[in-house]
C-alpha positions in Angstrom: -3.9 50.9 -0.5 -7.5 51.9 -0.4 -6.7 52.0 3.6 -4.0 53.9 3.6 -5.6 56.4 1.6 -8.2 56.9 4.4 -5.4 56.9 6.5 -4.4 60.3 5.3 -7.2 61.8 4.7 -6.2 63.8 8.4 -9.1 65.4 10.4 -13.1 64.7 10.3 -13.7 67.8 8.6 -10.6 67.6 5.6 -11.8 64.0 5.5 -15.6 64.9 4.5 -14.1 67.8 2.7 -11.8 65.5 0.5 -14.2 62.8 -0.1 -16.7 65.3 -1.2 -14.4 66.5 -3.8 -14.0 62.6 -5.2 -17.7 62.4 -5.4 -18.7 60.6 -2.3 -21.1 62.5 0.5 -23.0 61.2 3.3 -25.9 61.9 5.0 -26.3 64.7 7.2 -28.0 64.3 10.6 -31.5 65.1 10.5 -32.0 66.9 14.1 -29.0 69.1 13.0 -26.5 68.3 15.6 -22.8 68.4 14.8 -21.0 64.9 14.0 -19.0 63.5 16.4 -15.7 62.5 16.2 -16.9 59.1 16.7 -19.7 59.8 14.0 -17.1 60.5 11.5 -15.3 57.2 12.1 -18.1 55.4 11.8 -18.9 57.1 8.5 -15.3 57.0 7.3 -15.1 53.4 7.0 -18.5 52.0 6.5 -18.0 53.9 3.2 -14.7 52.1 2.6 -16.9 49.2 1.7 -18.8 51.4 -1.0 -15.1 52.1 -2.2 -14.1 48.8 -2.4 -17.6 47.7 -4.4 -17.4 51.1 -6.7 -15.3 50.6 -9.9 -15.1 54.6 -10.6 -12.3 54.4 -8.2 -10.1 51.6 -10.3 -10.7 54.0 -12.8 -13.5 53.0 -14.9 -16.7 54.5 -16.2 -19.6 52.2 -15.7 -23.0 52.7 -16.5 -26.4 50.1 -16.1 -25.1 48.4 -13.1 -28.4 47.1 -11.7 -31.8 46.4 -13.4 -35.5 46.4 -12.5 -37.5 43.2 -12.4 -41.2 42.6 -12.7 -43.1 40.3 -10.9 -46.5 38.7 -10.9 -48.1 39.3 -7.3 -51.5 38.6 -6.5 -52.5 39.4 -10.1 -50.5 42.9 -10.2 -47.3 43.5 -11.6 -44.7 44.9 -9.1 -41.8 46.4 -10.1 -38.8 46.3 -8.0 -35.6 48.5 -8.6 -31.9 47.9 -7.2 -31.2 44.2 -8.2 -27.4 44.4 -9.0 -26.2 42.7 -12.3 -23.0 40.7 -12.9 -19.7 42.7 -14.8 -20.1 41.0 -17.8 -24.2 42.1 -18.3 -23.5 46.2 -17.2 -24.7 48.7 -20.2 -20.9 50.5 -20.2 -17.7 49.6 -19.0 -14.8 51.6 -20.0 -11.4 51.2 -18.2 -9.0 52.9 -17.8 -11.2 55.9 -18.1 -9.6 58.1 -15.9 -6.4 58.3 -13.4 -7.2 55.1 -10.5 -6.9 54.7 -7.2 -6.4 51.2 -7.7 -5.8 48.6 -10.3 -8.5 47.1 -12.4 -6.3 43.2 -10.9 -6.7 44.5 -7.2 -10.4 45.9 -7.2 -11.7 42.4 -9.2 -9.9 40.6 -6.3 -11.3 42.7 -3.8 -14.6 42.0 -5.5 -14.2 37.7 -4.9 -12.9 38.6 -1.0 -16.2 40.4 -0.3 -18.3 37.7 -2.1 -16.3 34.7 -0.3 -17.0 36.7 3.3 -20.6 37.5 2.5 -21.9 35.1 5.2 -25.5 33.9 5.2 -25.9 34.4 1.3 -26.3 31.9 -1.3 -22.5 30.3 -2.4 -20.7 32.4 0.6 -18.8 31.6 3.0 -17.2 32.8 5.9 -13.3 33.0 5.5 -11.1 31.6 8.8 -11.4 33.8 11.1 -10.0 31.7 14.0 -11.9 30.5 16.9 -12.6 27.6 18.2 -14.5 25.5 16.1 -12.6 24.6 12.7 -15.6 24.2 10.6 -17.2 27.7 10.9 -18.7 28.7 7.8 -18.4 25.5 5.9 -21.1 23.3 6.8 -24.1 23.3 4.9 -27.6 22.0 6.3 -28.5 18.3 4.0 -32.0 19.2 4.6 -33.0 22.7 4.5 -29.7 23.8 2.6 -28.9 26.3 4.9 -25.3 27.1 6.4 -24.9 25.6 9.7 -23.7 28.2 12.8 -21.9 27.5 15.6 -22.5 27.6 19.3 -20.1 27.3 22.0 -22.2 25.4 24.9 -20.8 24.5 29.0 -18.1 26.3 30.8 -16.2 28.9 29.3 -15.1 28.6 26.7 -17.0 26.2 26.1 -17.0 23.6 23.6 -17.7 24.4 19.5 -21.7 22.5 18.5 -22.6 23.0 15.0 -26.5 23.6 14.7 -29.2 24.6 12.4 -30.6 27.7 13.6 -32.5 29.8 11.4 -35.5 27.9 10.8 -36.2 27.6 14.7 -35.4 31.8 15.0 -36.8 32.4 11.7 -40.0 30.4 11.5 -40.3 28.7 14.5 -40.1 25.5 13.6 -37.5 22.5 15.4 -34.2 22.6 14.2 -32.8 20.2 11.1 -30.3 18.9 13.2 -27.3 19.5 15.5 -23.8 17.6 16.8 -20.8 18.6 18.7 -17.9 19.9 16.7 -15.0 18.3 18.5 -15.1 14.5 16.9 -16.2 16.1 13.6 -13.7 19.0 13.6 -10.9 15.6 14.1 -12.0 13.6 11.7 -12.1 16.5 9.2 -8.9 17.1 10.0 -7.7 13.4 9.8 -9.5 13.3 6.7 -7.5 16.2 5.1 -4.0 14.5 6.1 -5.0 11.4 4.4 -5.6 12.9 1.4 -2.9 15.7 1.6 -0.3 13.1 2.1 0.2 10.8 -1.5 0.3 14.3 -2.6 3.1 15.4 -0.2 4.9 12.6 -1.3 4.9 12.9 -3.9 5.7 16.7 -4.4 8.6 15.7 -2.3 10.2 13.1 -4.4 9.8 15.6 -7.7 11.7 18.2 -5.0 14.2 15.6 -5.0 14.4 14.9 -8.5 14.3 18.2 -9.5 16.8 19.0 -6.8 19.4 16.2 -8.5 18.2 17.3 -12.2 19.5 21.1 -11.2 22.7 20.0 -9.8 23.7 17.6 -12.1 23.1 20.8 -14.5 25.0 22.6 -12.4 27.9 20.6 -12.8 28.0 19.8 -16.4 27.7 24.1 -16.6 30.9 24.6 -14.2 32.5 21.4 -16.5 31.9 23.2 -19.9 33.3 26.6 -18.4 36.6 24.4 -16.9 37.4 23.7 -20.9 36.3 26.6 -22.3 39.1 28.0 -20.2 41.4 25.7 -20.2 41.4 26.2 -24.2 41.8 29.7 -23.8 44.6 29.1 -21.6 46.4 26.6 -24.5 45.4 29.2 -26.6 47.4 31.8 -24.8 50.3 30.2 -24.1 50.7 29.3 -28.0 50.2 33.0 -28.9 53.2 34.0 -26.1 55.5 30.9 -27.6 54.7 32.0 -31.2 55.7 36.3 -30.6 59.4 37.4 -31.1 61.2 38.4 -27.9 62.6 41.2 -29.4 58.5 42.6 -29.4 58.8 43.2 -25.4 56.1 45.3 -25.2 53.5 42.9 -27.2 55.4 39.9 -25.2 54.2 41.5 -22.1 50.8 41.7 -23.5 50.3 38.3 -24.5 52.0 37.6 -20.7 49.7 39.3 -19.4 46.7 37.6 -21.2 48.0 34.0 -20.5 48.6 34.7 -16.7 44.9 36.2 -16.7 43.6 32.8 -18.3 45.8 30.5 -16.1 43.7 32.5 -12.9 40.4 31.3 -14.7 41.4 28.1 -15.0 42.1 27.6 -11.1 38.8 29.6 -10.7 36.8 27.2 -12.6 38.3 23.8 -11.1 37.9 25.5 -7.9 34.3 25.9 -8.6 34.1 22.5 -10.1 35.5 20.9 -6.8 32.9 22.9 -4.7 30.0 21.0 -6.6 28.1 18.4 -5.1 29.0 15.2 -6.9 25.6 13.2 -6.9 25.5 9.4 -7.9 22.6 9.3 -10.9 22.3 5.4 -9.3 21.8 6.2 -5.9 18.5 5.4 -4.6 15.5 8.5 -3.7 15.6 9.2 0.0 12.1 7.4 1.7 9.9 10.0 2.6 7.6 7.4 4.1 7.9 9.4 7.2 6.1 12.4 5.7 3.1 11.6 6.9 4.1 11.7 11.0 5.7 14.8 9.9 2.3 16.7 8.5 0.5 15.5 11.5 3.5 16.7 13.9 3.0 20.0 11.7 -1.2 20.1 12.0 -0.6 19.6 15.9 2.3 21.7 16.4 1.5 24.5 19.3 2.7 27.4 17.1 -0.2 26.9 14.3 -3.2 28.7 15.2 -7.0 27.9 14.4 -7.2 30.3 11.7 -4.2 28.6 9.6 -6.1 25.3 9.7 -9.3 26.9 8.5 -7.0 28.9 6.1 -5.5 25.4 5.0 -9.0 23.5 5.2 -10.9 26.1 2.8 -8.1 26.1 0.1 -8.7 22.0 -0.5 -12.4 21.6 0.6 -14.9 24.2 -1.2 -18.3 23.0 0.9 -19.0 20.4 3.1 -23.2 18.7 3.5 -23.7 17.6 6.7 -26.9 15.4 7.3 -27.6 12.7 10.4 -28.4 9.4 10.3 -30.8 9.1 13.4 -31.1 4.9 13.0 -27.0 4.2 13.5 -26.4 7.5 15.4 -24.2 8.9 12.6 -22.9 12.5 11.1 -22.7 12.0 7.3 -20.7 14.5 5.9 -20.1 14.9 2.1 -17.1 16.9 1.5 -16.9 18.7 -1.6 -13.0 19.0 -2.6 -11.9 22.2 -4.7 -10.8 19.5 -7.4 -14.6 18.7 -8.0 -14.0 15.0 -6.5 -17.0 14.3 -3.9 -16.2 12.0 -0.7 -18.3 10.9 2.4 -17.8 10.5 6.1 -19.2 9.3 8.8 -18.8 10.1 12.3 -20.6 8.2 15.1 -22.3 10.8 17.5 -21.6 10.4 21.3 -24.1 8.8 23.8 -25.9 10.4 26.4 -23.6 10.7 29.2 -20.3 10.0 27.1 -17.8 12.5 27.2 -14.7 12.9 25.2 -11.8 11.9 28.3 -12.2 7.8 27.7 -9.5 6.2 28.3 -8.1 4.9 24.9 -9.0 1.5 23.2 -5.5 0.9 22.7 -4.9 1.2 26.2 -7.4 -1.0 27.1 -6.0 -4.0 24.5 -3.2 -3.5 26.4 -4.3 -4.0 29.7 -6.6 -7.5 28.7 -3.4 -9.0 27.5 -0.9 -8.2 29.9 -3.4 -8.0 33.3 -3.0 -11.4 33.8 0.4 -12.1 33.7 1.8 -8.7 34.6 1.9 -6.3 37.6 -0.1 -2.9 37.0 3.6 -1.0 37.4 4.7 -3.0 34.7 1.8 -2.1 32.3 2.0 1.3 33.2 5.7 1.3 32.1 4.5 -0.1 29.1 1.7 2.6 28.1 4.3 4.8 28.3 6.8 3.7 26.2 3.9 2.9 23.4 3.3 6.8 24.3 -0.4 6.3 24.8 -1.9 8.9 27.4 -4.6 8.9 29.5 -8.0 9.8 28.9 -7.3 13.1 30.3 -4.1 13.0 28.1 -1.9 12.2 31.7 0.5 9.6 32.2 -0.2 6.2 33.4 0.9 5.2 36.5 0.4 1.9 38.7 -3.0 3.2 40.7 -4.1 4.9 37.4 -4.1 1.4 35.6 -5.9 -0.2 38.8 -8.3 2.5 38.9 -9.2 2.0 35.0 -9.3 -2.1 35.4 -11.8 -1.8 38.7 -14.3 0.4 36.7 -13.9 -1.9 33.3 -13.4 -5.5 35.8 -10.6 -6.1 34.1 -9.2 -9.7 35.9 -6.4 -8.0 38.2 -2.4 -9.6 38.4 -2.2 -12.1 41.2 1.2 -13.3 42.2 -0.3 -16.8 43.1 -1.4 -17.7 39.5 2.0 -17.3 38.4 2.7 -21.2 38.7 6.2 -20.9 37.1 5.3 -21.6 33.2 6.0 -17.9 32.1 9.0 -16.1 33.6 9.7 -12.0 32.9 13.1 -11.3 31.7 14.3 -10.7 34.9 13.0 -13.9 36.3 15.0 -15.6 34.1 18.3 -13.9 34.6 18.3 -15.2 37.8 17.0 -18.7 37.4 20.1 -18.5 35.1 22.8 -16.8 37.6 23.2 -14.5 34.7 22.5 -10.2 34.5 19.7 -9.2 32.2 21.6 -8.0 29.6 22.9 -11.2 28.6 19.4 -12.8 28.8 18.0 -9.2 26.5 21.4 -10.0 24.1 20.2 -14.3 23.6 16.3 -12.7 23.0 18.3 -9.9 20.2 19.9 -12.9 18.5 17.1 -15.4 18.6 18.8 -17.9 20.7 16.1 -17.7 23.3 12.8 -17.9 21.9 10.2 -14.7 24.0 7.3 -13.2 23.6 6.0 -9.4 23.8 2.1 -8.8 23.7 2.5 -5.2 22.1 5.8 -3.6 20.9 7.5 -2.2 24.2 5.7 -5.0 26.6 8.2 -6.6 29.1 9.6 -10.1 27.5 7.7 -13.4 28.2 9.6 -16.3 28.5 8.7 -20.2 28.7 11.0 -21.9 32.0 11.3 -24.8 29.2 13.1 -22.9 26.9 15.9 -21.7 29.4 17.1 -25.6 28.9 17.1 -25.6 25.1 20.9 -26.4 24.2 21.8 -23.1 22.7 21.0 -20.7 25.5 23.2 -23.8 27.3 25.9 -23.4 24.9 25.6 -19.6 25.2 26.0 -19.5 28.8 29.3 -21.6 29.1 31.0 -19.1 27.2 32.7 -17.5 30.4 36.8 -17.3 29.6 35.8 -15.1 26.0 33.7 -12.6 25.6 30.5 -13.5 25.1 29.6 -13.4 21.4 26.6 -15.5 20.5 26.5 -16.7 17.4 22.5 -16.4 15.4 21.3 -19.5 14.3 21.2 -18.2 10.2 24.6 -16.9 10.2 27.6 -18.9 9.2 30.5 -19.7 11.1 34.3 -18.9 9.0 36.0 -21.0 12.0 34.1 -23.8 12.9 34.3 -25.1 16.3 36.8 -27.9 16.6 
């Protein structure tokens, strides 16, 4: 609103002219020149701030709003003027004194925006702004108590470092501490999904439950209304039985009436059938899953920096950082909005260690199945598990050699394979059999195989291809092929 007024205010001149009227003036250039156009601007809204801080124009009278102090100084008393006092200590405060611009609601809440965005002042904070670095603003020096700043350090665009500055600009003297902003700016994050999600669970189920709760209401509302009119309906028809034909035009009336009560009643049931019908025993819907779903959300490409800081600063009102120089640590204590305190720790990189490793999952992976399994096949496997690269790439065959030469990883050699493990497809053809019935036997537990991770290729013993159920299995040939699991019973026992 306050904008928009500026907004119409028109030319430089009508603008100073107006403005002057309302009681705010500015300063006229000492050399005497003429303002530029560009002057006026400038002028215009660097004074919107004095609007927005001014309570005449939310129409209120307001008198004593700063003070004087004294002070002891070297033996003298100086007095200092200027030193602004809160709303509830002013000398007069009379609203609605006059007609308002603005609201008394809007100007109070402009009042806590300009406080929250008063960077570098005691107990403000920068609001999210976007950028790179998701902390900015938050992070609060554990020695000096100052707020941390960011700097964006290598190529463009560089990548986010949160550091304390101002007493190396200010007094010269070595800075508290610093650390990179990309594993702290994750584990932040990670740190906010863990907590966000009992709550988004459980805000779902009460969704759910107040969901049923609403329609079960529904329903009972559209049931009373079916008998409500149903009765009228009776009560119609009794009124047309009980009048004398020979009373047409009060015969037609009451017809009339008891046709018009008949339509409600289809009305009603038709509305009663169009209800949901909700089974008060039927279990609440798992919403285990939640949790993949908020991170899907955090990571999504369509949500910008700036949400997350948005989302970060309405659960986390300040955040200490400190670092522990004897285990290489960032301790961050995270003050939540709720009052509740919590610390992490983040281990700060090495010299020389960068942030494209390849994943410790990946490399679990490739110990257990490196000696027993091609590089193609662990590759295929990687991929599957969806685990990327360091460089977030997929794996491939000379990828996964590359990564087991630089961490001498013991390399697949097709002479050690002496014949005690077979893959799944080794086995269908020591069997004569395709390796979907050898995949079905595995389903149904009649032959026994081993994975090292969840999508690893099957690892089978050449004993266990002459245990007497996958024999059994196999002579099945003039029937379909159903194999029968060890813990189910048979209705039709073999005779």
């Amino acid at each position: 609103m306050v904008f928009e007024r500026f907004r119409q205010l028109g030319s430089a001149r009508q603008a100073h002219l107006s403005l002057a009227a309302e009681g705010v003036f500015f300063p006229r250039p000492s050399d005497g020149k003429r303002l530029t156009s560009f002057d006026w601007t400038a002028i215009r809204y660097r004074n919107v701030i004095g609007l927005l801080k001014n309570p005449f124009y939310a129409g209120a009278y307001v008198y004593g709003k700063s003070e004087k102090r004294i002070e002891l100084v070297d033996g003298r008393a100086r007095k200092t003027y200027g030193h602004g006092k809160p709303p509830e200590a002013w000398d007069v405060l009379i609203r609605d004194h006059h007609a308002a611009y603005i609201d008394w609601a809007e100007y109070e809440r402009n009042q806590m925006l300009l406080a929250a965005n008063a960077y570098g002042r005691a107990g403000g904070q920068k609001s999210g702004r976007g950028g790179r670095a998701l902390l900015a603003g938050m992070l609060t020096c554990g020695r000096c108590g100052r707020g941390l700043a960011v700097a964006y350090a290598g190529a463009p665009p560089g990548r986010p470092t949160y550091r304390c500055d101002r007493p190396n600009l200010m007094l010269g003297l070595p800075r508290c501490l610093s650390f990179g902003g990309s594993r702290v700016d994750a584990a932040i994050a990670s740190e906010i999904l863990r907590v966000v999600e009992p709550m988004a669970i459980e805000a779902a189920l009460e969704a759910e439950r107040m969901h049923r709760e609403g329609e079960a209401e529904r329903r009972r509302v559209a049931e009373l209304d079916l008998q409500q009119s149903e009765y009228d309906a009776s009560l119609a028809e009794r009124r047309y039985a009980a009048c004398d034909p020979e009373n047409r035009l009060i015969a037609a009336q009451l017809e009339k009436h008891w046709e018009a009560a008949l339509r409600r009643v289809e009305a009603c049931r038709a509305r009663l059938a169009a209800t949901d019908t909700l089974d008060p025993t039927a279990p609440m819907p798992d919403f285990e899953g939640l949790a993949a779903d908020l991170s899907a959300a955090w990571s999504a490409q369509g949500v910008t920096t700036r949400s997350r800081q948005q989302l970060i600063r309405a659960l986390i009102s300040d955040i200490i950082a400190d670092v522990d120089d004897a285990t290489r640590e960032v301790v961050l204590t995270i003050h939540w909005q709720g009052g509740q305190h919590s610390q992490l720790r983040v281990r700060k990189p090495r010299t020389g260690e960068h942030g494209c490793q390849t994943p410790e999952q990946a490399l679990v992976v490739m110990e257990s199945m490196a000696t027993r399994f091609s590089d193609a096949d662990i590759a295929a496997t990687l991929n599957r598990m969806g685990v990327r690269t360091g460089q977030d790439k997929t794996w491939t065959a000379h990828r996964v050699a590359s990564i087991r030469r630089v961490r001498r990883i013991h390399a697949f050699r097709s002479a050690e394979k002496d014949g005690a493990w077979l893959t799944m497809r080794e086995a269908a053809a020591k069997l004569g059999v395709t390796s979907h019935v050898v995949r079905r036997m595995i389903q149904d537990g009649i032959l026994p195989a081993e994975q090292v991770v969840p999508g690893a290729p099957w690892q089978i013993r050449a004993d266990d291809l002459e245990n007497d159920d996958v024999i059994k299995a196999l002579r099945q040939k003039g029937r379909p092929r159903h194999t029968v699991s060890r813990d189910q019973l048979q209705m039709f026992p073999d005779t």
